[in-house]
Structures are given as C-alpha cells and as structure tokens.
N, C-alpha and C positions, 0 to 999 in steps of 0.2 A: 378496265384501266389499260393503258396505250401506254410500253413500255418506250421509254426513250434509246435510239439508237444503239447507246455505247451501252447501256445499261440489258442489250436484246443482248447486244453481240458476246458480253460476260457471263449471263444463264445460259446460253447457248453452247457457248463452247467449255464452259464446265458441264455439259452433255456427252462432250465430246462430238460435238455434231459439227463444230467448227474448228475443230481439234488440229495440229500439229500436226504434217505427215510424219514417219519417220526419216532424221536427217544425222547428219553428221555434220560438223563446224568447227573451226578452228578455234580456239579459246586461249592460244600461248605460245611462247616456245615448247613444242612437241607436248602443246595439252591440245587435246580434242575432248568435245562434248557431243554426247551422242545420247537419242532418246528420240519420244514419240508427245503426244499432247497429253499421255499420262505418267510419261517420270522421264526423268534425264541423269546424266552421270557424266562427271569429266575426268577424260582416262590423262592423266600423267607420265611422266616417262616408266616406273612402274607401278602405281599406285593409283585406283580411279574414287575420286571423294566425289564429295555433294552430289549424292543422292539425292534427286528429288522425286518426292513421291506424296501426291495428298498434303502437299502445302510445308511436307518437314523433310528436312536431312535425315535419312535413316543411319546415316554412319557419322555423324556428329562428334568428334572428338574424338573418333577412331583411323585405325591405319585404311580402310576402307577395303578394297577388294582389289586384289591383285594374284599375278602366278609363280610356283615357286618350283625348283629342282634340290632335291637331292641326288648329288654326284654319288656313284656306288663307289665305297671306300672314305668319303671323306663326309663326317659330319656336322658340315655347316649346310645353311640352306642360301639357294640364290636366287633372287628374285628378277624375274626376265625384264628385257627392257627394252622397250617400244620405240620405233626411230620413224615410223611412218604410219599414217592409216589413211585408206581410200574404200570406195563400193566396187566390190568386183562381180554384184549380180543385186539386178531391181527386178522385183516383180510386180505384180498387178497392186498388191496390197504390203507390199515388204522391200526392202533391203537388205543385203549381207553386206557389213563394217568387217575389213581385215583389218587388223594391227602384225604390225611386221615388227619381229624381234630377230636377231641371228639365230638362236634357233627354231624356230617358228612361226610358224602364223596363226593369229586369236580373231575367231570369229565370233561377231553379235551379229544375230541374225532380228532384227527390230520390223513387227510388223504393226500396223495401222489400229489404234484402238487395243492393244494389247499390254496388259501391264507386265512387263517381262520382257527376256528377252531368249531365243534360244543359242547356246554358243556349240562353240566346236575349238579343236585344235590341230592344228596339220603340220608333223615332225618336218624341218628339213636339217636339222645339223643337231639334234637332244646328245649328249654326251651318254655315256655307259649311265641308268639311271638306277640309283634305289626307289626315293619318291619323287612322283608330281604331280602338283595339287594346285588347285584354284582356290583360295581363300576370301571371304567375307567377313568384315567383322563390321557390325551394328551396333548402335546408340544400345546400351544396355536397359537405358530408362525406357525404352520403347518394347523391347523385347527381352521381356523379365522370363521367357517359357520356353523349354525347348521338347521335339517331337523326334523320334525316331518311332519304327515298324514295332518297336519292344520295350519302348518309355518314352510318357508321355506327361509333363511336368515342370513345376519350377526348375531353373536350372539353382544352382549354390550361390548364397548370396557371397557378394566378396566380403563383408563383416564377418561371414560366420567363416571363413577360408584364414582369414585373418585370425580369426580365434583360436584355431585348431594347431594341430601340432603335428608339421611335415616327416613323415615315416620313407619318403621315396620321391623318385619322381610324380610329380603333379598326383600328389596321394597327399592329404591330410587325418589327422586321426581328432575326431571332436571327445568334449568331454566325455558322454556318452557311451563312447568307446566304437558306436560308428564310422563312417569314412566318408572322405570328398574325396571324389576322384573325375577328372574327365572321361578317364575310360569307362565309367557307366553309363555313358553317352555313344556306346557304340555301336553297330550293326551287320546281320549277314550282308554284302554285296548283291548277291543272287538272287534273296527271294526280300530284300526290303521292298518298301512302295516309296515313300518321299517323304522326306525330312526337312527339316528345318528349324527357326525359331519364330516366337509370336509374343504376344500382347493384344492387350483392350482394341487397340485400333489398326495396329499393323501387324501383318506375315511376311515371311520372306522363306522360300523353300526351292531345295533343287529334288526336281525330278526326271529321272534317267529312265526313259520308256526303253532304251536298249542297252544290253550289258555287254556288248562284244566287245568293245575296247580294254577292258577290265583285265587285269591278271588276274591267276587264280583261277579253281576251280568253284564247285558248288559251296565250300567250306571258307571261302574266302569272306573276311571281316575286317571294318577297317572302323575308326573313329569318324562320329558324324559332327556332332554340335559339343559345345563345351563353354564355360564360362572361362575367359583367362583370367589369371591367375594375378597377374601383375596389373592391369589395367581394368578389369572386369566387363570386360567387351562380350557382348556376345556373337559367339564363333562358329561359324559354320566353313566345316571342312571339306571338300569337293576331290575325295583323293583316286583320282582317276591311276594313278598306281602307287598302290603304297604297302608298304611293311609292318605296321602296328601290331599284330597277331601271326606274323611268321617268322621262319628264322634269319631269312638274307632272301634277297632279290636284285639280281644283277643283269637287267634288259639292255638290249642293243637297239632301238626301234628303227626298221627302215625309213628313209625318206620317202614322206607319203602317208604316211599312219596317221590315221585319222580317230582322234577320240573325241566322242559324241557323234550328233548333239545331244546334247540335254539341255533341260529348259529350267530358265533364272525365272521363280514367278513372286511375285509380290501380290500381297492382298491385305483384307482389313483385319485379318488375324484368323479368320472361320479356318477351323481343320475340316470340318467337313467340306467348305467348297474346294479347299487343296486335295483333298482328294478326290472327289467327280473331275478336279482340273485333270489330277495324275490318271485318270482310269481315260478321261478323254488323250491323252498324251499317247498311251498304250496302245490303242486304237488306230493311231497315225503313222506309226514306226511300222518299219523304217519311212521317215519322211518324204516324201515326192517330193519337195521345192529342194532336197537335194539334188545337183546337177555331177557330182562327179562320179563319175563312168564307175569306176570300181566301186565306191558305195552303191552305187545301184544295181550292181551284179552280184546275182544273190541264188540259191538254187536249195534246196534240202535233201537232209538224208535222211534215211529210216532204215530199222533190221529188227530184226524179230533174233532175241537171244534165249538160248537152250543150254542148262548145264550140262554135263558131260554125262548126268545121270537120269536125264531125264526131264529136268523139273524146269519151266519155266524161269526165268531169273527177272522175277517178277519184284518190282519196285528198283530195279538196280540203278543208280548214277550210272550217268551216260555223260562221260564228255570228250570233247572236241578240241582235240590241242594241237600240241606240236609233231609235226612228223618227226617220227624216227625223234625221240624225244633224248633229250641228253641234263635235262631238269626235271626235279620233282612238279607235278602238277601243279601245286601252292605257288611254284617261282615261275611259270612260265607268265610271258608278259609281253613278248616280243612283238606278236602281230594282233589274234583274233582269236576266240576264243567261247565255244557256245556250251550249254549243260541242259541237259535233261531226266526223266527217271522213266522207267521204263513201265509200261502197265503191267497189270496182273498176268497176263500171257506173257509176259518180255517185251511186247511190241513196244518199238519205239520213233518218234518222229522228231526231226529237230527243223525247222522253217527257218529262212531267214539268214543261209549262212553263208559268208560271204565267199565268192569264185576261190579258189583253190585246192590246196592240198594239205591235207590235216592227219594227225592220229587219233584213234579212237581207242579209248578207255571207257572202262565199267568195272564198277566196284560193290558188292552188297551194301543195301541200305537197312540192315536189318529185313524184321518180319519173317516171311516164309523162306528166306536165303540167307540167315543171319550167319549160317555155320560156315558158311566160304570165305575163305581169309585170302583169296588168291586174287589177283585185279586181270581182268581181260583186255587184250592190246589187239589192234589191227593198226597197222598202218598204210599209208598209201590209199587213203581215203579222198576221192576228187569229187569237187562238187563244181559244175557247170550253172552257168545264171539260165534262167528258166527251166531250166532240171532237176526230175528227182533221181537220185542217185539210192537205189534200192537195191542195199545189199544183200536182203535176203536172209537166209537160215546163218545163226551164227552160233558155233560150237563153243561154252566157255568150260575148258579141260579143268580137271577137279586132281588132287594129285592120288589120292584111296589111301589114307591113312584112316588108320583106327581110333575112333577118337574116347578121351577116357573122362572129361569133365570138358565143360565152357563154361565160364563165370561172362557175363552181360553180353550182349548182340552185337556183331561188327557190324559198325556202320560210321567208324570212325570220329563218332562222339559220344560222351559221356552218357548220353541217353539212357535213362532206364536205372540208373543209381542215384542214392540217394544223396542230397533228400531229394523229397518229390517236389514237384511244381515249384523248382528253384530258378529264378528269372535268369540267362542268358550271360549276363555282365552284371557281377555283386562285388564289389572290393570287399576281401577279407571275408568272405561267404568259406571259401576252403578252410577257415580255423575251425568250422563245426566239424571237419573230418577229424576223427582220434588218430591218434599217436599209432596206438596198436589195435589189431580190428583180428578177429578169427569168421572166416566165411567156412561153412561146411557145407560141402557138395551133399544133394539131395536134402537139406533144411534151410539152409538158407535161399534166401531171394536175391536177384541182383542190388534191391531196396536197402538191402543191409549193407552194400558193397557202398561204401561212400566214392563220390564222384573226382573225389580227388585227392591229393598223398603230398603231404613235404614235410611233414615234426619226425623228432627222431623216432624211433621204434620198429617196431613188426607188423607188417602185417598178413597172414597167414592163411591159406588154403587148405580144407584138410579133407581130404576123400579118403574112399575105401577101393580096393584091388579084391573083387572074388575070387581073384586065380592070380595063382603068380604070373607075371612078366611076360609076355612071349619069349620062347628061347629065339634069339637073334635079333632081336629086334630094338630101333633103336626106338629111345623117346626123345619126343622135340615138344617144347613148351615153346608157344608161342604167346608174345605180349604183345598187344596191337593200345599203342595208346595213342588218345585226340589228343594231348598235349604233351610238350616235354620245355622244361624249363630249368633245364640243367644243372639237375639233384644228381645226385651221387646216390645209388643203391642196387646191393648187393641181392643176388636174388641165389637161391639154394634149395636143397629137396632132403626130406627127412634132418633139417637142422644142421648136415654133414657133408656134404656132396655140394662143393662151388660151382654153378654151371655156367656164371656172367655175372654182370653188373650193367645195367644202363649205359653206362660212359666207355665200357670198354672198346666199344668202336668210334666213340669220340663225335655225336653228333653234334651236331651243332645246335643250339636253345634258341624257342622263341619264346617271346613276352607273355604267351595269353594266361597265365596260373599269377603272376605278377599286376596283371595287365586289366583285374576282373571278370575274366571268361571264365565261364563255368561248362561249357559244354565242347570246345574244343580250339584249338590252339593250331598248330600244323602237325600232321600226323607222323605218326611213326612205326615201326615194328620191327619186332625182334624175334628172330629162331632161338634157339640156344637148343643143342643136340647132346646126349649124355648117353652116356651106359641104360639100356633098361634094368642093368642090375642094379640101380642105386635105390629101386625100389622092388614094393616087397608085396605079399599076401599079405590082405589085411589094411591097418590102419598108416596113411603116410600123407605127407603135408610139404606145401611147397610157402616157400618163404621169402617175403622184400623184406629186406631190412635197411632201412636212414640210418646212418651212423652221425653224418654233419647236417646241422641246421640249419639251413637260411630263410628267413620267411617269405613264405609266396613262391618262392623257387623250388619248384616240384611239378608233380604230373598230373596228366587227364586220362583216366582210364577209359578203352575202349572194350575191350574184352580180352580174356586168357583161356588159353585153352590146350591143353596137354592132349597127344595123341601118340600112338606108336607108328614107326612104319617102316 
C-alpha cells in the first residue's frame, strides 16, 4: 500500500526523522517556547508551563518549573525573573537557550532528537544565599511514584495526607501511628545517581554526572522528590545549594559560578533506562560542548596519607574545600568543591578539579582508622589544568593519648548502631531508641548503642579502670556526634562530677533527627577535660542525661571515647 503524502510525512516525523530542530520562539510578552521535535516548554516571566511531551502536559494544573533563592537571614523564597532569552552557542546537533534574570543566567542546552534537556546556571549579582534551587512540579495523575538512590515507590497519596494528623512541619502522624513526611524522600548529594518521579507512561528525572558545584562535603543531604502537601503535585526538587540537614549556610558566590550542567531527562517511566541514561551521563562529564574556558580547566590531585604511627589512613574522606577555611566543611558553598576516600594504602586520587587553589581535609571513615578523632588539613593546594599536582607522602599527626574505652567508629555517622539495616531517612524511626540505655564496655556491642537520643532519661557507659588513674594526668572524653538537633543534655562521670552539657558552648541545631535522618545530620564534637581524679580503681560510669523533652529534637551518635593524656 502507497501511503498518501501528508499521511508519509505524520509516520515519519513521529520517527522523529522529520523531527523539529531544536529552536527557541517567542510565544508572548516575555514568554518563550523552547524545545525539540520531542517536547517543548514555554518559559514565562518566572514560571515555564506546557510541557509537552508524547502528546500530554506533563505539568497540567501545576506551578510547572521554575528557580528560586533563598536570601541568608530571611525566610521567604524568590523566584527569579526572566527579562530576555537568545542562543549564545549552536552546534552541529544542539543549541544553548540563555534566559537572562538580574541575577543570572539559565541555560537549556536542547539537542536534536533528545528528550531532555541539559541546564546550567551562571551567578552574576545572587545575593548572600541560604538556598537555590530549580523546582519541577508535575501532573500528579501522571507520576503517582517517586525514586531516589535509597527509595524507590509510591509517593503519599493526598487523601491519606488529608487523613492523618499534622505533628510538625510537612510531618503527618496516620492512624496506624506511622508518618508521612517529605523528608523520606531524601538523599546523600555525593554518592546518589538520579532521581526523580514516574508512572505507567511517563518519567521525568535530573541527573547530576558532576557534583562540584554543590556545597557540603561527602555527608552532604538534601530533599529530592516529595508529594505537596497542599496541591498534591508531584515534586522534584534540584537544590543545587541547600540547607535541609545542616545547621546554617551563608555563600557569597562569585560572579562567574557556574552550577551544572545537569540533565532534565524525560522518558516513558523505565528506571532501568534512567539509569543506563544516568551511567551514560557519567561517562561524558565534564562535557566538551562546554566552551567556557574555566570549566574546562581542570587538572588533579593525588597524595598518599600516613598516620603519625605508621598505619596507612586507609579508607579516609578526602576533601577539597576552601582555602585557609573559615567555615565548617557542611557550610562551605562558595565556589568548588570535590571528595574522595582514600584506598587501603591511603593512596588517593581526585580527577577532574577545577584550576585553582583549595584546602585539603581528611577525616577517618571508620574500619582500620576508626580510633582517630583528629581531621588532617593542608592548605595551599594548586591545581593547574592539564596537571597533576602530586603531593606525595603526607604526614596525618595523631595527638598519643591513652585511650581507656570507644563506644562505635568515627566516621562521623551513626553507622554501626542499632538498629541494624535501618533505612537512611525513617520519620519517627528514633522513638525505638529508649529513654534509658546502660552500654558496658567489653560486653556490650555498638548494636546495643542505639542510633540516636532525645526522651528524657539516662543513658549510661560503664567500664572498669585496672589501675588507678594515672598520677597527673588529665582525662578528656570525647563526643563526636553525626547529628545535633538542639537537646539540652548534661553529661557527668561516676553520677557526681559535671564535666558539660551539649549546649554549653551554644551550637547551633540542624534538622536531620526532626528531619527523618538516621544516619547523620551535620557533625559535631566535643572535648570536655576533668580531673583524672574523678575517677577510680575499679568500677565507674559516664553519664547523658535529657532532662527536657522535645520530640525528634535530639542527637546522632558517632562515637565516644575517654582517654588520658
């Protein structure tokens, strides 16, 4: 049979074979439509609707997709706004679409036959920031599931969100006595792969082949997807810096700062082909059809680290921050920012890191270095584009303290207490922790050590001393906790002897114990120094005690560990 003309040229170009270059068009006062011959989107002054993709509006009765600020100190959020868009680079098979707001520029990077699109964004005037984030929100009847690296599922229906009974922010308590929360929806930064939500027919997912732009270190977490609350949209969150599981973050970004790219992809809903997509993504990074000079200037570093006693500092966090640093790891956010772990010799390599000057930290990750509570620092670290920059033998100093018990492994997360095989983000997973808990050195496990602390009560260390005290010497207990959530608790030795409390030096609380993290929140640690006389020959016991109760507001233990010195 002999197709008629018009009827060739409809099978055809639903092949895509006669397909739509990628273009850009004016659609408005300051609306543009932009897209390829398999989906299009029209960007509004801040807000881009009609979605088309495979014949439907993916964002149908939603706020659609747009970018937002949060100002440090002030929390409202604002949503940027578009005054212009033009091409300011065509290639053989592609396009780059800027959109020009006063503080920056949004790029879609649209190529030919591609469902998706890759973006980027380049600071010129971003104010002091807390967060900033690209947002998506989709037809919820389309994409009833969502996917993160560590759940993978229906998201909450809004019927059953509606039934339940609000205990907090975006926290619901169901009959049951279970919880809705969006923070169970959320994920490490570092080592996720790609997220998104899905359905029967449609996917929609961002995938980030490179994390440099990212604040935070290895322990960095932020909220991915979520059901809203109010509207029952489904939400995919792109929070290229954000706060959700730390205490504060206060960036200055130069003009010039480039976050991304990362790739907007859309499909027929398969997770399996999103990720062959995401593993091909990885593969490509950093991107070639990038043209600007300093993203493409890029050189690595490598050093082989040695503790002070010998031992390799094998598996250690390796990261790449700020010189001459004046913030915690967690808040840094400013420029660039790389991590790695160090192999079983120490040897370590980091590829990929963009031209300048950085500090370098290392931190035990547990295993065979668990007992080092101390972080190693260099700074004045340069890296040159086509350069490796091999620092060679690196000394990490150990201080020789005597050490008399460790309860669980530093490595700066809950790791290794109980319970076991507890998922990552559980709301209300901490009520299994008791009130009052007694650990006894040489019988007990870390397994017994529950993961985390905020009901009133005790809970208690109790070791034995073969010999009295050293004469002169002092003891320092050290508390290393992955989370703190701004509990009030008093901590003491033998029942009598006050040596601190948590809040004495007045930290500042993050969300994640609130927030459904169970494994770490932003880190902390504490000395506290006493008399070695306060203990004895024999039997003697160190003590937390909760006096006030708030729920969920409490802590992430990392490990404890008393020594003399």
């Amino acid at each position: 049979m002999i197709l008629p003309f018009t009827a060739l040229f409809f099978v055809v170009n639903a092949l895509g074979v006669l397909g739509q270059k990628p273009f850009l068009e004016k659609a408005g006062d300051r609306q543009w439509r932009i897209g390829n011959n398999l989906w299009s989107i029209v960007q509004g002054r801040d807000t881009a609707t009609k979605l088309q993709f495979k014949g439907r509006d993916l964002v149908s009765g939603t706020k659609g997709h747009y970018l937002s600020i949060g100002e440090y100190g002030n929390n409202g959020k604002t949503s940027l706004q578009w005054t212009s868009a033009d091409i300011v680079q065509r290639g053989s098979d592609f396009i780059d679409i800027r959109f020009n707001s006063n503080e920056g520029e949004m790029h879609w990077v649209i190529k030919d036959n591609e469902p998706g699109a890759h973006q980027y964004f380049v600071n010129k005037r971003l104010p002091r920031i807390g967060e900033f984030r690209s947002i998506l929100r989709l037809d919820p009847g389309l994409f009833p599931k969502g996917r993160t690296s560590v759940k993978d599922g229906n998201l909450p229906s809004l019927s059953d969100i509606k039934k339940s009974t609000k205990t907090q922010d975006e926290t619901w308590k169901k009959s049951d006595g279970s919880y809705i929360t969006k923070y169970d929806w959320s994920d490490n930064v570092r080592s996720m792969d790609f997220y998104g939500v899905y359905g029967g027919s449609f996917g929609a997912w961002y995938m980030h082949a490179g994390r440099d732009y990212f604040n935070g270190n290895h322990l960095k977490q932020e909220l991915m997807v979520h059901r809203e609350t109010n509207s029952g949209d489904a939400v995919m969150l792109n929070m290229i810096h954000g706060t959700h599981f730390q205490a504060s973050s206060a960036d200055e970004p130069p003009s010039g700062k480039m976050w991304g790219p990362w790739f907007l992809y859309f499909n027929g809903g398969s997770v399996a082909d999103a990720k062959s997509r995401y593993e091909s993504e990885v593969k490509q990074w950093p991107y070639s059809w990038v043209t600007d000079a300093a993203y493409k200037s890029r050189g690595v570093v490598s050093g082989d680290l040695t503790l002070q006693d010998g031992r390799p500092a094998a598996g250690a966090a390796v990261f790449l921050g700020d010189n001459n640093p004046t913030k915690t790891d967690m808040d840094m956010g400013t420029t660039y920012y790389y991590t790695a772990y160090a192999d079983a010799e120490g040897q370590f390599s980091i590829p990929n890191v963009r031209s300048g000057t950085y500090g370098l930290r290392a931190w035990a990750n547990g295993g065979n270095i668990s007992d080092v509570l101390t972080t190693f620092s260099k700074n004045g670290v340069t890296v040159t584009a086509g350069q490796t920059n091999a620092l060679g033998a690196l000394q990490w100093p150990l201080p020789g303290r005597q050490k008399v018990f460790q309860v669980g492994e530093y490595d700066r997360k809950s790791t290794g207490f109980g319970p076991a095989d507890r998922p990552m983000f559980q709301a209300g997973l901490i009520d299994r922790c008791p009130a009052s808990l007694t650990y006894t050195v040489g019988r007990s496990s870390p397994a017994d050590w529950c993961f985390g602390m905020y009901k009133r009560g005790t809970w208690t260390i109790a070791f034995t001393l073969d010999d009295p005290p050293p004469a002169g010497k002092q003891a320092i207990l050290t508390v290393s906790l992955a989370g703190y959530s701004g509990m009030s608790c008093g901590v003491t030795v033998n029942k009598k002897t006050n040596i601190g409390s948590f809040r004495s030096s007045n930290p500042a609380s993050d969300p994640g114990t609130y927030r459904s993290a169970t494994v770490n929140g932003e880190w902390r640690l504490w000395e506290y120094k006493f008399s070695g006389s306060a203990l004895q020959k024999g039997a003697n016991t160190v003590e937390f005690t909760v006096n006030e109760e708030q729920q969920w507001r409490g802590i992430l233990w990392d490990t404890v560990v008393l020594e003399f010195a």
